[in-house]
C-alpha positions in Angstrom: 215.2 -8.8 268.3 212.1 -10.7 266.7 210.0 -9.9 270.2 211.2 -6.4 269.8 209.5 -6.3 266.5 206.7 -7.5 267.5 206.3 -5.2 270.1 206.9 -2.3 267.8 204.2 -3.7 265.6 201.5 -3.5 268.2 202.4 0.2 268.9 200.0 2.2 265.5 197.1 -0.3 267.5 198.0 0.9 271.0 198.2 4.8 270.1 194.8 4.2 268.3 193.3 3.3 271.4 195.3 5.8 273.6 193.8 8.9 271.2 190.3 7.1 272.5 191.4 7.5 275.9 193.1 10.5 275.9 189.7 12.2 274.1 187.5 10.6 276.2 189.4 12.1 279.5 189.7 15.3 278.0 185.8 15.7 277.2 184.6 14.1 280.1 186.1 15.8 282.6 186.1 19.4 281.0 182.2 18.8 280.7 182.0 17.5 284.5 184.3 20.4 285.2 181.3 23.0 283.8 178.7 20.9 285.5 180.4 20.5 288.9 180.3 24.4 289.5 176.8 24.5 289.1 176.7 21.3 291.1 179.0 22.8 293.8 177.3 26.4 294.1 173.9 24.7 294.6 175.3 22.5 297.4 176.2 25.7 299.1 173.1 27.6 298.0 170.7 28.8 300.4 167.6 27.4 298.8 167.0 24.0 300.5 165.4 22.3 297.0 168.5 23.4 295.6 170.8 22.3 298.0 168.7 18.9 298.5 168.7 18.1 294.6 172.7 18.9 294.3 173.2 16.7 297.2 171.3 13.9 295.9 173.3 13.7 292.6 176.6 14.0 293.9 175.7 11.1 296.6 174.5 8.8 294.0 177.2 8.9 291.4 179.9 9.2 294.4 178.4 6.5 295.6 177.6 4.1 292.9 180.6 2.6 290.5 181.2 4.3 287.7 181.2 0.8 285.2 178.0 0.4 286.8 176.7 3.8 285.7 178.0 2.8 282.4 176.4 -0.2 281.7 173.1 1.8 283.1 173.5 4.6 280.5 174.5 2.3 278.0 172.1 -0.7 278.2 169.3 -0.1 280.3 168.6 3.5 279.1 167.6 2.5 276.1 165.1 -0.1 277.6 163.4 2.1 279.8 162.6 4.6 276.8 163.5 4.6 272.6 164.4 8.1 272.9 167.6 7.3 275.1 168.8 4.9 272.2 171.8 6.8 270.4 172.2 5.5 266.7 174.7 7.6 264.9 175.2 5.3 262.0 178.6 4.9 263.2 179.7 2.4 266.1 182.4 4.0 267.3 180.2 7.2 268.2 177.3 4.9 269.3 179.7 3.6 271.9 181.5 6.8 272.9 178.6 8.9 273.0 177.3 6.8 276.2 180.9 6.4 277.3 181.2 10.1 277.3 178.0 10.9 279.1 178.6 7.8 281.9 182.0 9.7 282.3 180.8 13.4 282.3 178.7 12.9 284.6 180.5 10.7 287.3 183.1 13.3 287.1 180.9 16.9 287.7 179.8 14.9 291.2 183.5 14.3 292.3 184.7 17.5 290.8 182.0 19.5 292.2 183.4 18.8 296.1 186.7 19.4 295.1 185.1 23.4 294.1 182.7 23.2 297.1 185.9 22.7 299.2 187.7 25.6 297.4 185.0 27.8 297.7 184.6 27.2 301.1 188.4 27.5 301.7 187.9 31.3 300.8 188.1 34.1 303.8 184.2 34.8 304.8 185.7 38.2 305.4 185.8 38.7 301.1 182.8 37.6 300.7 181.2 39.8 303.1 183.4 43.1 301.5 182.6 42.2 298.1 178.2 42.4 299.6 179.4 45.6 301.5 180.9 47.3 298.5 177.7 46.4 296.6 178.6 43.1 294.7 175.4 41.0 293.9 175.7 37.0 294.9 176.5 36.5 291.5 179.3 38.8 290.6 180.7 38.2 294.2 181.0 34.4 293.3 182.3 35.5 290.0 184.5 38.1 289.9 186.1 37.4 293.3 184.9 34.4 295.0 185.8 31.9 292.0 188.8 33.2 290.4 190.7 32.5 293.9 189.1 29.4 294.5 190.2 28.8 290.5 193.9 28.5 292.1 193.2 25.9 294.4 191.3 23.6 292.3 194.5 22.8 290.1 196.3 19.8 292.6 192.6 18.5 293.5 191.6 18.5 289.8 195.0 17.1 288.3 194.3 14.0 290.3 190.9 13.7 289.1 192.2 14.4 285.5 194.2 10.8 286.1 191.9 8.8 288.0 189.5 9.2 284.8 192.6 8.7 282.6 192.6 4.9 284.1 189.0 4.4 284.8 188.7 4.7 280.8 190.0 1.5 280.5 186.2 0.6 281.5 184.9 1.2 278.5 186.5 -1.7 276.8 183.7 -3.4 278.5 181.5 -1.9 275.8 184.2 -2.9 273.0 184.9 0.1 273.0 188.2 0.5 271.4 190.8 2.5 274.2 194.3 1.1 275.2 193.0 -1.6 277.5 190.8 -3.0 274.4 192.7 -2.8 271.8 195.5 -4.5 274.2 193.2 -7.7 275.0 192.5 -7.2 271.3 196.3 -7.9 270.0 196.6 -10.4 272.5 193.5 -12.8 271.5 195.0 -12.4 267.5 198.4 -13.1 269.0 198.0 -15.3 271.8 200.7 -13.5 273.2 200.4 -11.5 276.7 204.0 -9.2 276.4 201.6 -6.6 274.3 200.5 -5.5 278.4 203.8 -4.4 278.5 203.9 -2.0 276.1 200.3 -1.0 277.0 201.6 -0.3 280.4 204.5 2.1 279.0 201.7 3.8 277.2 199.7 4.4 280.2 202.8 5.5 281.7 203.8 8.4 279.3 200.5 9.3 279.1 200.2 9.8 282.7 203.6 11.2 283.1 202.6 13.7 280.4 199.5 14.9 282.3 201.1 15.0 285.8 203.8 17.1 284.5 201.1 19.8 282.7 199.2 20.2 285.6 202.6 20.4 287.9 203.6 23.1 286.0 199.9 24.9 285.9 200.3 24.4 290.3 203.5 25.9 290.0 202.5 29.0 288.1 199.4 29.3 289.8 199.4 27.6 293.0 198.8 30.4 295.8 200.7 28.4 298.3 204.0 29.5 299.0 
């Protein structure tokens, strides 16, 4: 009963850090989303500087780790220059601002294949009605290219929504406050490791919770039968 207690105790700390995590997933990956279409139409864009400079950004944050990009925006930014140094006035911002950004960004380069795929998963024979009726590029990609591709990009973009749900446990590395850091937290103050088991549970119903949202959004949505 007394471990039980304890446990229950750690739980206003945990769901502190899980609204940290929880935000920071939400924001980062609903910016990346926005920036990956950009990203993703300039992959596939005629224009070869285009195409080249797309290319190049989702090959290096693809390819480089993300707590590596982290501890780039968040410590050696403000070396190279004073004007990448974020002071708010409040610590928590400082530290999410960067968390955010590292995030954000890592995220448009992965999410913007998943949209390349699904634009390219279209029928060419669409896109070449939509030009024969009269459509510019742009409202073709808009007003009929994307809103299919829209459809497809909910399984692809529900896993991505939960790989960046777990990699925010990086940014305890920051002391940044999320699950993961306030769990090591309790744990120094209490010298006891059982707190990872409610952390886990956390992570858990937080990840059950998403999966289920976006199962139902495939459901409703999904255009495969």
């Amino acid at each position: 009963m007394d471990l039980l207690q304890r446990m229950i105790s750690w739980v206003p700390s945990l769901v502190g850090g899980a609204r940290v995590t929880i935000g920071l997933t939400l924001l980062s990956v609903s910016a990346g989303i926005i920036l990956s279409l950009f990203l993703a139409l300039g992959k596939i864009s005629k224009y070869r500087w285009i195409n080249r400079i797309c290319s190049a950004y989702i090959f290096f944050f693809r390819g480089t780790p993300l707590l590596m990009q982290l501890y780039f925006i968040y410590y050696a930014l403000p070396m190279v220059s004073p004007i990448f140094i974020i002071k708010t006035g409040d610590q928590f911002f400082d530290r999410f601002i960067p968390a955010f950004i590292a995030f954000a960004l890592n995220s448009a380069a992965y999410c913007a294949e998943i949209i390349r795929a699904a634009i390219q998963s279209i029928d060419k024979g669409q896109f070449e009605a939509s030009r024969a009726l009269g459509l510019s590029y742009p409202k073709t990609m808009s007003l009929v290219i994307v809103p299919q591709a829209i459809r497809r990009l909910i399984p692809p973009i529900g896993n991505e929504f939960i790989m960046v749900l777990k990699d925010a446990s990086l940014v305890s590395m920051i002391a940044l406050i999320d699950i993961t850091k306030a769990t090591r937290n309790i744990e120094s103050s209490t010298r006891s490791a059982l707190v990872y088991i409610p952390a886990m549970i956390l992570y858990l119903i937080i990840t059950a919770a998403f999966t289920f949202a976006f199962h139902k959004l495939e459901k409703k949505y999904s255009v495969y039968e």
